[in-house]
SEKOL-340408 format. One record per atom (N, C-alpha, C): x, y, z. Coordinates in Angstrom, 3 decimals. Each point is the difference from the previous one (the first is absolute). Layout:
% residues N
+----------+----------+----------+
|        X |        Y |        Z |
+----------+----------+----------+
|        X |        Y |        Z |
...
+----------+----------+----------+
//
This chain:
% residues 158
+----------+----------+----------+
|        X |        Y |        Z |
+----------+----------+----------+
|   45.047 |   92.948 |  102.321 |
|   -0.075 |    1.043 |   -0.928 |
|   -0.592 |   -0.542 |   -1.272 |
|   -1.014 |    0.907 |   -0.392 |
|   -0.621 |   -0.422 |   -0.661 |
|    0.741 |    0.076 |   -1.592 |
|    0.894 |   -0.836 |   -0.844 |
|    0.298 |    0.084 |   -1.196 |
|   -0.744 |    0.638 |   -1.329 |
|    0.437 |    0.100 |   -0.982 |
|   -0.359 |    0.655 |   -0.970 |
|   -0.940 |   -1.070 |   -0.523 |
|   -0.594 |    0.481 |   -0.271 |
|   -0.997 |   -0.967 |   -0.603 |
|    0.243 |   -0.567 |   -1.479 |
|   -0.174 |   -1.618 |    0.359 |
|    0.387 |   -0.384 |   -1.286 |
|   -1.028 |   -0.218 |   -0.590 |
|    0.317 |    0.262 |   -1.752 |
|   -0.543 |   -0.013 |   -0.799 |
|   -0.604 |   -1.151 |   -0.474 |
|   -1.289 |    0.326 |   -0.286 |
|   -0.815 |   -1.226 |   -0.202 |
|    0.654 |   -0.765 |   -1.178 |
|   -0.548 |   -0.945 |    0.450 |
|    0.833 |   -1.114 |   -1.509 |
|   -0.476 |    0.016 |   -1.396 |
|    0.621 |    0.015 |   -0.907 |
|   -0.647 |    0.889 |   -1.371 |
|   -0.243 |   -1.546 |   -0.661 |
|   -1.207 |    0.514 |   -0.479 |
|   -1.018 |   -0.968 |   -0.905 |
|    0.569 |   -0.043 |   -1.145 |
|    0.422 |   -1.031 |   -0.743 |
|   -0.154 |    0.246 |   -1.494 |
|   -0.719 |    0.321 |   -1.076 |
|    0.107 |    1.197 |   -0.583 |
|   -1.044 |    0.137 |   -1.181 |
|   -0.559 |   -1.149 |   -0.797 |
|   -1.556 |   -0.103 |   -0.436 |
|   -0.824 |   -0.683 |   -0.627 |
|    1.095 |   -0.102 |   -1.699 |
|   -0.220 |   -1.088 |   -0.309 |
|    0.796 |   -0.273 |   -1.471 |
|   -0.665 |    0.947 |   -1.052 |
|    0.631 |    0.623 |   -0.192 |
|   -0.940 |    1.280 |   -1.618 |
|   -0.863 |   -0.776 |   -0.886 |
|   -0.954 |    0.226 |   -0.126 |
|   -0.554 |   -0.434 |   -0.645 |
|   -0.197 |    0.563 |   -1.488 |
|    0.552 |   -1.130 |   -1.523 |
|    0.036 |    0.238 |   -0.809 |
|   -1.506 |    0.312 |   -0.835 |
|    0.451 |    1.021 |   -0.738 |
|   -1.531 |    0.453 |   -1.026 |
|   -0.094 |   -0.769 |   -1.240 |
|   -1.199 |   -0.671 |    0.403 |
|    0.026 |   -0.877 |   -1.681 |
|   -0.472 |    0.633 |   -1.305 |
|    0.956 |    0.013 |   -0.662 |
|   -0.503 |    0.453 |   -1.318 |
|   -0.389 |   -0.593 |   -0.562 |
|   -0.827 |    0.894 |   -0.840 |
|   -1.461 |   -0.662 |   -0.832 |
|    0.525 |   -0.611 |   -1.118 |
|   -0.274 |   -0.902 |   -0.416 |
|    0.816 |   -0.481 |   -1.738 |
|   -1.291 |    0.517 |   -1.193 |
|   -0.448 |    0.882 |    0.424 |
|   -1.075 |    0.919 |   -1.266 |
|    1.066 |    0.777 |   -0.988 |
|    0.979 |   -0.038 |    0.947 |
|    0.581 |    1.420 |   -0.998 |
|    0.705 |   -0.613 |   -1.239 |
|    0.608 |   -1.313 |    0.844 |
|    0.675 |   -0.978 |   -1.002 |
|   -0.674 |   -0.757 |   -0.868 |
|   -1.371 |   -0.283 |   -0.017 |
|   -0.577 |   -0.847 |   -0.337 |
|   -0.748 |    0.774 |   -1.642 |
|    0.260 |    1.260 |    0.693 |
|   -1.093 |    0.768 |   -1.299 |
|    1.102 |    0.917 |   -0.543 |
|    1.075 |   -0.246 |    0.352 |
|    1.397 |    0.418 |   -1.561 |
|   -0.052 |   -1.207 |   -0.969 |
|    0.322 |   -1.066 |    0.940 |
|   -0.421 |   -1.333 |   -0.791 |
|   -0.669 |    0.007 |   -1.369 |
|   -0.920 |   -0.105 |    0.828 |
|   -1.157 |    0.027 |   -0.888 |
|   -0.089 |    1.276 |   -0.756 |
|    0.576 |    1.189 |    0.107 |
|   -0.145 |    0.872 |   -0.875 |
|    1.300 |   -0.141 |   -1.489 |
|    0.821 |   -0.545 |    0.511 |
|    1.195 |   -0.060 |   -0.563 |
|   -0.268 |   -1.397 |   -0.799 |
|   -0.660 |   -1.127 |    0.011 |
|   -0.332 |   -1.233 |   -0.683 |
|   -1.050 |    0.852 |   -1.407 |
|   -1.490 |    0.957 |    0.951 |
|   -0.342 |    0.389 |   -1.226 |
|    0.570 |    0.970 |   -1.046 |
|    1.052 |    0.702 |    0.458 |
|   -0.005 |    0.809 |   -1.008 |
|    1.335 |   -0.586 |   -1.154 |
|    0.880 |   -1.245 |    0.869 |
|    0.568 |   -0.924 |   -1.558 |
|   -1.290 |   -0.608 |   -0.315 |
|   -0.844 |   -0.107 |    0.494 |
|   -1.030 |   -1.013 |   -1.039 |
|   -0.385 |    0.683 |   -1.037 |
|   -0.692 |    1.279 |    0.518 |
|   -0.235 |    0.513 |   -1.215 |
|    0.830 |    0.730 |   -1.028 |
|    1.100 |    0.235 |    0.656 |
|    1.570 |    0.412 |   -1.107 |
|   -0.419 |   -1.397 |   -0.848 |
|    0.256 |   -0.978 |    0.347 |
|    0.406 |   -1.154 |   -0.906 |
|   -1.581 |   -0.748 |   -0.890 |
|   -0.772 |    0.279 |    0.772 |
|   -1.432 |   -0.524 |   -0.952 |
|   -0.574 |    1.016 |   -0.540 |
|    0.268 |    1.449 |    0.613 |
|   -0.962 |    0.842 |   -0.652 |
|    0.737 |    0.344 |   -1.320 |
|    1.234 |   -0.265 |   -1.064 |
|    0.581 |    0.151 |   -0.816 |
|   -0.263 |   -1.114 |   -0.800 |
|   -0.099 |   -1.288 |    0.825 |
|   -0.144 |   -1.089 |   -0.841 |
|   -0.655 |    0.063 |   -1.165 |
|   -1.400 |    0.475 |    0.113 |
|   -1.243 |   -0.545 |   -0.983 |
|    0.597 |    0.968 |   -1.191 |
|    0.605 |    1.001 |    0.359 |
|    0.352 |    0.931 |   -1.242 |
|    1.496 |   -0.406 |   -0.857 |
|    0.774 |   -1.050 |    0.999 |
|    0.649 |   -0.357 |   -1.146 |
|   -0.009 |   -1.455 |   -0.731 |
|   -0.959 |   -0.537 |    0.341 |
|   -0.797 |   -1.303 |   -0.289 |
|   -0.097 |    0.144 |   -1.565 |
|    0.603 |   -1.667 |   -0.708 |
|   -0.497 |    0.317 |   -1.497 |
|    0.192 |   -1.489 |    0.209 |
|   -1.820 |    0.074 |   -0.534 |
|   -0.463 |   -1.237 |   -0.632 |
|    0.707 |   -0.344 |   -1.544 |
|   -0.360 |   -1.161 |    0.396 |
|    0.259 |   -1.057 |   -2.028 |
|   -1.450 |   -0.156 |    0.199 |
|   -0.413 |   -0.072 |   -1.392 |
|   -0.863 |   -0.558 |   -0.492 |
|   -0.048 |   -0.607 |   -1.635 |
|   -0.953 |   -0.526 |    0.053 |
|    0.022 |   -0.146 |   -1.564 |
|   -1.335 |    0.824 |   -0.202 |
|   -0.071 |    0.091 |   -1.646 |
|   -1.280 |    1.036 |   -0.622 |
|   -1.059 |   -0.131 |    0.221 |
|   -0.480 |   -1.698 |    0.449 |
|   -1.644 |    0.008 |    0.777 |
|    0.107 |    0.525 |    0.976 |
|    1.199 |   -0.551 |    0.619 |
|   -0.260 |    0.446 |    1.651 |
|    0.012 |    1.825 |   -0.142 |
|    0.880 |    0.712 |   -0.739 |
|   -0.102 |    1.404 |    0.187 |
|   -1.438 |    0.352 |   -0.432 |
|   -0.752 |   -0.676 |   -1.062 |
|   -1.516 |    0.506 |   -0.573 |
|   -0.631 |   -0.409 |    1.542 |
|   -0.320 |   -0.761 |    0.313 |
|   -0.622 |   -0.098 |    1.568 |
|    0.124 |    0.843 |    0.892 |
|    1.559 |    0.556 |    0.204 |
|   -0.037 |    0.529 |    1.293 |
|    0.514 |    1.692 |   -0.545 |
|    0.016 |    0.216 |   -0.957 |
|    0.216 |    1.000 |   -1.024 |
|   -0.243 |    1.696 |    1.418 |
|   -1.432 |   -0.182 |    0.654 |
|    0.109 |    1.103 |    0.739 |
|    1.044 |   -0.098 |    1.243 |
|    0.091 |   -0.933 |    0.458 |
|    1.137 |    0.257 |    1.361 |
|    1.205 |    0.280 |   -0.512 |
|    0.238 |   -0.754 |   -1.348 |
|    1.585 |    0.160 |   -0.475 |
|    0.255 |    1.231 |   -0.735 |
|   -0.680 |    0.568 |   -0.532 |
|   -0.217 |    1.395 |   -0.529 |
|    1.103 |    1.120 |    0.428 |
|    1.161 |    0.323 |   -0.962 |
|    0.838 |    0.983 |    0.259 |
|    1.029 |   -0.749 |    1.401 |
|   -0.059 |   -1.249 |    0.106 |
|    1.234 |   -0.049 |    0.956 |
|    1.270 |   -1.470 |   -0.754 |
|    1.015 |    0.302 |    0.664 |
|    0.977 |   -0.915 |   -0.515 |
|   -0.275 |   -1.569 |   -0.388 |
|   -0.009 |   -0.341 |   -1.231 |
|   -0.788 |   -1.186 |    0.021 |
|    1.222 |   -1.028 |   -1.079 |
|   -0.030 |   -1.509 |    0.109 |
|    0.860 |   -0.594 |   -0.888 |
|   -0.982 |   -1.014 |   -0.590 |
|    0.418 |   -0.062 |   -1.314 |
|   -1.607 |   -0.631 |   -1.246 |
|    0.420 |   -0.470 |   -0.353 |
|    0.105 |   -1.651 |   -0.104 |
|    0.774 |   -1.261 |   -0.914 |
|   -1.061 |   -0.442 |   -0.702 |
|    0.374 |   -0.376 |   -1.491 |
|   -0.236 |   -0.636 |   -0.700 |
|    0.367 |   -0.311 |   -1.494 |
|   -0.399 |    0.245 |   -0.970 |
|    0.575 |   -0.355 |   -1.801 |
|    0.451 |    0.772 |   -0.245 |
|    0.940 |    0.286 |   -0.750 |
|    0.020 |    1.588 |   -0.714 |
|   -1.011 |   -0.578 |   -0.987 |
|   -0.681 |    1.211 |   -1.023 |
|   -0.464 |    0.075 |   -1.354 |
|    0.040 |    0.936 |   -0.211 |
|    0.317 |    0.015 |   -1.609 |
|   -0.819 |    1.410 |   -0.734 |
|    1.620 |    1.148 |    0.258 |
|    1.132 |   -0.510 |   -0.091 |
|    1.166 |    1.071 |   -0.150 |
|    0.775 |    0.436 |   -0.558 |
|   -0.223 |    1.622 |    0.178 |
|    0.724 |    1.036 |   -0.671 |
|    1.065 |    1.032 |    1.034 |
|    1.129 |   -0.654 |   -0.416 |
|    1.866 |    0.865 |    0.715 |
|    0.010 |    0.947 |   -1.510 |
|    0.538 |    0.907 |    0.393 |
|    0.724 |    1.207 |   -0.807 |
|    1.294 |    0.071 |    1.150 |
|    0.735 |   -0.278 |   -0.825 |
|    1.426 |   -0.542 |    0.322 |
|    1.108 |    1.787 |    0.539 |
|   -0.508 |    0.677 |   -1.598 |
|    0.785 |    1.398 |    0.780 |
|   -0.821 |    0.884 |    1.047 |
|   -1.042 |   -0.280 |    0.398 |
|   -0.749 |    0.583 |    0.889 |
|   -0.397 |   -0.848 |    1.450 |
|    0.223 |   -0.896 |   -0.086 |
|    0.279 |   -1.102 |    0.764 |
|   -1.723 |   -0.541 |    0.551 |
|   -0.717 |    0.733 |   -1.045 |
|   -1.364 |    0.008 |    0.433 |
|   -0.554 |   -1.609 |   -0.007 |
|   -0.953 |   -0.716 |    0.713 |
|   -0.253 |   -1.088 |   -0.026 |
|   -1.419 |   -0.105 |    0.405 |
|   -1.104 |   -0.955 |   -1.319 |
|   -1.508 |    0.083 |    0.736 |
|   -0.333 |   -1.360 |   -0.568 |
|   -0.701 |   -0.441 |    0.975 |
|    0.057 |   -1.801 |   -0.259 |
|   -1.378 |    0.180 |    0.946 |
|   -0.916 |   -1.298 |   -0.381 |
|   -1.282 |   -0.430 |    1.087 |
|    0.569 |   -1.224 |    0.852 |
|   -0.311 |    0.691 |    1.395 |
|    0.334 |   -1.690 |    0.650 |
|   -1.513 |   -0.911 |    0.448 |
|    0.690 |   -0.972 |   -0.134 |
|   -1.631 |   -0.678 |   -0.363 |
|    0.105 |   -1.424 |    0.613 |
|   -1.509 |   -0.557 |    1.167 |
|    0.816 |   -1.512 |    0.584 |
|   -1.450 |   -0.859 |   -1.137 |
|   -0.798 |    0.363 |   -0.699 |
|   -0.475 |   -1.237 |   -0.476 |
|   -1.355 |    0.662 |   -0.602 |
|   -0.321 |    1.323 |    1.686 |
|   -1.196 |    0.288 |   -0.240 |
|   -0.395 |    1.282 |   -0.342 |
|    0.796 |    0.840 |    0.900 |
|    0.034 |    1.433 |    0.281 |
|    1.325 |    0.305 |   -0.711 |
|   -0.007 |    1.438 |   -0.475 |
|    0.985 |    0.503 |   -0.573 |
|    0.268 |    1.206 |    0.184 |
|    1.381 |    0.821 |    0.284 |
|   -0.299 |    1.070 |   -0.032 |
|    1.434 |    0.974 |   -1.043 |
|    0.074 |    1.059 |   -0.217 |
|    1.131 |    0.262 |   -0.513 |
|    0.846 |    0.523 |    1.442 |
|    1.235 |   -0.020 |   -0.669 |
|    1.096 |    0.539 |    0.594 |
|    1.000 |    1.079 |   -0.527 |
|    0.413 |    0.872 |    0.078 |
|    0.658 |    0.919 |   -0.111 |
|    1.488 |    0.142 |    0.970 |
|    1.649 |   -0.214 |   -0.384 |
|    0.755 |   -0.403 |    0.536 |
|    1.190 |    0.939 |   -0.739 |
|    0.959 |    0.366 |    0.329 |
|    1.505 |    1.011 |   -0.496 |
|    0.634 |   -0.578 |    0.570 |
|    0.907 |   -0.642 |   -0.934 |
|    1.652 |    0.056 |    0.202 |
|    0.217 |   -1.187 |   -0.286 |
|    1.256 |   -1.001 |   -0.076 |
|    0.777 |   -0.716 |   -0.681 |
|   -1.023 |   -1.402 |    0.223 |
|    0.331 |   -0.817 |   -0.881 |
|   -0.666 |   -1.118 |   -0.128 |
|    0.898 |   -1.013 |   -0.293 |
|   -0.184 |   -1.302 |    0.569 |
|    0.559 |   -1.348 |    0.147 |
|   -0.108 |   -0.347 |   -1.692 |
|    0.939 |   -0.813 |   -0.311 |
|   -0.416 |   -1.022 |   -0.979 |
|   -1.174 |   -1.033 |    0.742 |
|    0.092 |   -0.530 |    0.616 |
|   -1.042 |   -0.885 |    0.352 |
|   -1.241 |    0.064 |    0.227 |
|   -0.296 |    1.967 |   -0.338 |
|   -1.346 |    0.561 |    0.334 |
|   -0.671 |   -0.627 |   -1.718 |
|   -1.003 |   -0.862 |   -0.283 |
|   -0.407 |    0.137 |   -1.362 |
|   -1.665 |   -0.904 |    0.243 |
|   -0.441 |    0.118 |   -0.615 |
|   -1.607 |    0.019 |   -0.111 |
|    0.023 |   -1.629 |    0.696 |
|   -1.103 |   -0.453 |    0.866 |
|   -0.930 |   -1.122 |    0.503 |
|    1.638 |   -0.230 |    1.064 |
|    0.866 |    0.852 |    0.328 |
|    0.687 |   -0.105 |    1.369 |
|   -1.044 |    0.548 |    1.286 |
|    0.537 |   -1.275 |    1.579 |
|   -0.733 |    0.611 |    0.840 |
|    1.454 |    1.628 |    0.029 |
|   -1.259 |    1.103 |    1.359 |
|    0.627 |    1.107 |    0.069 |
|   -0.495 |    0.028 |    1.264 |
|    0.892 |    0.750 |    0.522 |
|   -0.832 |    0.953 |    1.559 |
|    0.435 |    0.917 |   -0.269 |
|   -1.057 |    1.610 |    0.364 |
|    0.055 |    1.146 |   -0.542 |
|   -0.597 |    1.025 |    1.540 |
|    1.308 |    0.825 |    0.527 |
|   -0.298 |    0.458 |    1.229 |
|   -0.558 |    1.495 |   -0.550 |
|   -0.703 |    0.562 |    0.759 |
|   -0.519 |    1.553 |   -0.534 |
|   -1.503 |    0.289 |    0.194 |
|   -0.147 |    0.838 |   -0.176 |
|   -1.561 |    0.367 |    0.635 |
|   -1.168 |    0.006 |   -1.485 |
|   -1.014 |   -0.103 |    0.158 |
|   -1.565 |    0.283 |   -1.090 |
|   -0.374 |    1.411 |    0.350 |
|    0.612 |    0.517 |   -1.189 |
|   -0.732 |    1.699 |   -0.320 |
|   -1.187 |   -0.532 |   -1.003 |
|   -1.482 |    0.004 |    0.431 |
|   -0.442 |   -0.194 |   -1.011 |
|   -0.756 |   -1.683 |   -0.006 |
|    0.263 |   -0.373 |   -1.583 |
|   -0.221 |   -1.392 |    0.121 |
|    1.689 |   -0.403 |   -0.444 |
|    1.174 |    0.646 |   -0.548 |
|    0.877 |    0.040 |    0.073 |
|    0.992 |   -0.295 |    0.810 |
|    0.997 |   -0.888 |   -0.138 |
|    1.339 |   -0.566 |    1.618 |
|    0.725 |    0.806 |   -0.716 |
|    0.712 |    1.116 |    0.805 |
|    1.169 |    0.390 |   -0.327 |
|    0.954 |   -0.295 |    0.850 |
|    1.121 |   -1.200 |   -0.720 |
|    1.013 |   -0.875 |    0.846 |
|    0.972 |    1.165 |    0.184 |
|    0.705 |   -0.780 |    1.439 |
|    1.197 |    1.266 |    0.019 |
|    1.340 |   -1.425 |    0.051 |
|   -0.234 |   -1.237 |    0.075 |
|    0.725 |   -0.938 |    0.163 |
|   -0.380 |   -1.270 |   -1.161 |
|    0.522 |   -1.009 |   -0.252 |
|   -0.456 |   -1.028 |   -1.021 |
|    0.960 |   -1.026 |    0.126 |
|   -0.434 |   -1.639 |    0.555 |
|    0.754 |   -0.961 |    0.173 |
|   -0.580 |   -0.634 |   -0.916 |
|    0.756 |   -1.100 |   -0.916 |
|   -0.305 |   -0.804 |   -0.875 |
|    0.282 |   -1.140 |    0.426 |
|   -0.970 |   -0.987 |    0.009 |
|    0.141 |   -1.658 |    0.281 |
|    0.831 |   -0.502 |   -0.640 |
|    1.196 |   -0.777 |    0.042 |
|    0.853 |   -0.599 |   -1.249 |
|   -0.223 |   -1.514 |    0.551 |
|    0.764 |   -0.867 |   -1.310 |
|   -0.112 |   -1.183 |    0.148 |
|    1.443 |    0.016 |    1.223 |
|   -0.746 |   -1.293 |    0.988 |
|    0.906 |   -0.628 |    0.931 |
|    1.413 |   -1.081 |   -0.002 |
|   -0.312 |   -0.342 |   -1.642 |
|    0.946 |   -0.946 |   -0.809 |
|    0.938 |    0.754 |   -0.636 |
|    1.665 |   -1.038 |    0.435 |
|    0.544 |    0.988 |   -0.696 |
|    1.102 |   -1.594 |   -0.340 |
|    0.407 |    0.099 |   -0.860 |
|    0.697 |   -1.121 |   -0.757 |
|    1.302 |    0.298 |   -0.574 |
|    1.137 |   -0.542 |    0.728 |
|    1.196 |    0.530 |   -0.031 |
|    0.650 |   -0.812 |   -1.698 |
|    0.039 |    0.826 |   -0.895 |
|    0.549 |   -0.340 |   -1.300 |
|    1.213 |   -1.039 |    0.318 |
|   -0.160 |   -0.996 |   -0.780 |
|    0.936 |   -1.683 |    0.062 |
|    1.358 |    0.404 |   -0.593 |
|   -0.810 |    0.367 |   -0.840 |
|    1.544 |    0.510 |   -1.193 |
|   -0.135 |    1.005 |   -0.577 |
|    1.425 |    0.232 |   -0.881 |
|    0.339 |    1.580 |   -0.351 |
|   -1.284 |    0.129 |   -0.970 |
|   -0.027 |   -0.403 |   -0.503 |
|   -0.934 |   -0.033 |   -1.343 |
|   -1.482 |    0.703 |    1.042 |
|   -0.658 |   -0.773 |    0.634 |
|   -1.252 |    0.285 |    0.853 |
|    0.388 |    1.519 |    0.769 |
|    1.342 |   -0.186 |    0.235 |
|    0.291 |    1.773 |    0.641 |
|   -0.251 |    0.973 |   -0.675 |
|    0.664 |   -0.188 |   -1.658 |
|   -0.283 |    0.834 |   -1.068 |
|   -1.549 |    0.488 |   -0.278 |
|   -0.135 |   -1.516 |   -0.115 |
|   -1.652 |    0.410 |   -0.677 |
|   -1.027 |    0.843 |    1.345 |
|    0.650 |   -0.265 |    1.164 |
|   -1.066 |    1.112 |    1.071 |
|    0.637 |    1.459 |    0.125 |
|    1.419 |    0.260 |   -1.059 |
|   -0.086 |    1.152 |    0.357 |
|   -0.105 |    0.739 |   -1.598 |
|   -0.544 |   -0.543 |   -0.526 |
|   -0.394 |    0.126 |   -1.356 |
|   -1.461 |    0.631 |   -0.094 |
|   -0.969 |   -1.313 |    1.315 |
|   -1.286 |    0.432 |   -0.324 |
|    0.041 |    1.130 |    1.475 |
|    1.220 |    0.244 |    0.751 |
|   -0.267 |    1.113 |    0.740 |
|   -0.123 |    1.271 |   -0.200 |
|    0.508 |    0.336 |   -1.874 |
|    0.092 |    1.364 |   -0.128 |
|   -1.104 |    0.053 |   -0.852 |
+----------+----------+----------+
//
C-alpha cells in the first residue's frame, strides 16, 4: 500500500540579505551642520573685531577703520575736563600724528598731560569719540618706611 507521501525535505531559506545604506545622508548633515556654526561663529566675528592702533597707524589705514570699534594709544595733550559736566577733550598723540578726542564721565587722578592712554570708541569725523579710557600708571610703588613718609604721601594724596 502505497503510503502518504512524504514530504519533500524543506530547504532552508537563503540568509536575508541586508540593504546598505548610503552614508550621503550622514555625510551631508555633517557637513551642513559644521557650516552653518562656522558661519554663526566667523560670520559675526569681523563685526565685533576692534583693532588698537596708534594715530599713524589709524592715518594709514583710516578707510578700512572708518566708523568701526577701534582702541588708539598714545600721549594725552592739549586738556580740557569740566568737572560739573564731566565733559573731557584732550589730543592723543604718539610723536607724529595727532588727533582730538572727545570723552564723558569721571576721570582718574592719574589722567594728566604727556600720560600714556588707551582710548576705546569709534572716529565720527576726524574726531575719536571714546566711550572707555585706561590710563598707564607708574608700575612702582614704594611702601612708606615710616610714619613720617606715610604722612607726607597722604598729604601729597589730597
Amino acid at each position: 500500500m502505497p503510503g502518504p507521501e512524504s514530504p519533500a525535505p524543506l530547504t532552508p531559506l537563503p540568509q536575508a540579505r541586508r540593504r546598505k545604506r548610503s552614508p550621503l545622508p550622514v555625510v551631508l548633515g555633517v557637513a551642513a551642520l559644521v557650516g552653518l556654526t562656522a558661519t554663526i561663529a566667523f560670520g559675526n566675528l569681523n563685526k565685533s573685531l576692534e583693532y588698537f592702533v596708534t594715530p599713524s597707524e589709524y592715518a594709514q589705514q583710516q578707510a578700512q577703520l572708518q566708523g568701526r570699534p577701534v582702541r588708539i594709544g598714545g600721549l594725552v595733550k592739549a586738556v580740557q575736563y569740566e568737572p560739573q559736566t564731566l565733559d573731557l577733550r584732550f589730543t592723543v598723540t604718539d610723536g607724529s600724528v595727532s588727533y582730538p578726542v572727545q570723552y564723558r564721565g569721571a576721570v582718574t587722578d592719574l589722567f594728566k598731560e604727556d600720560q600714556g592712554v588707551v582710548v576705546r570708541g569709534e572716529f565720527q569725523g576726524n574726531t575719536f569719540h571714546a566711550t572707555d579710557l585706561v590710563v598707564k600708571h607708574s608700575e612702582e610703588y614704594n611702601v612708606p618706611k615710616t610714619q613720617a613718609e606715610l604722612k607726607d604721601m597722604i598729604k601729597s594724596a589730597d
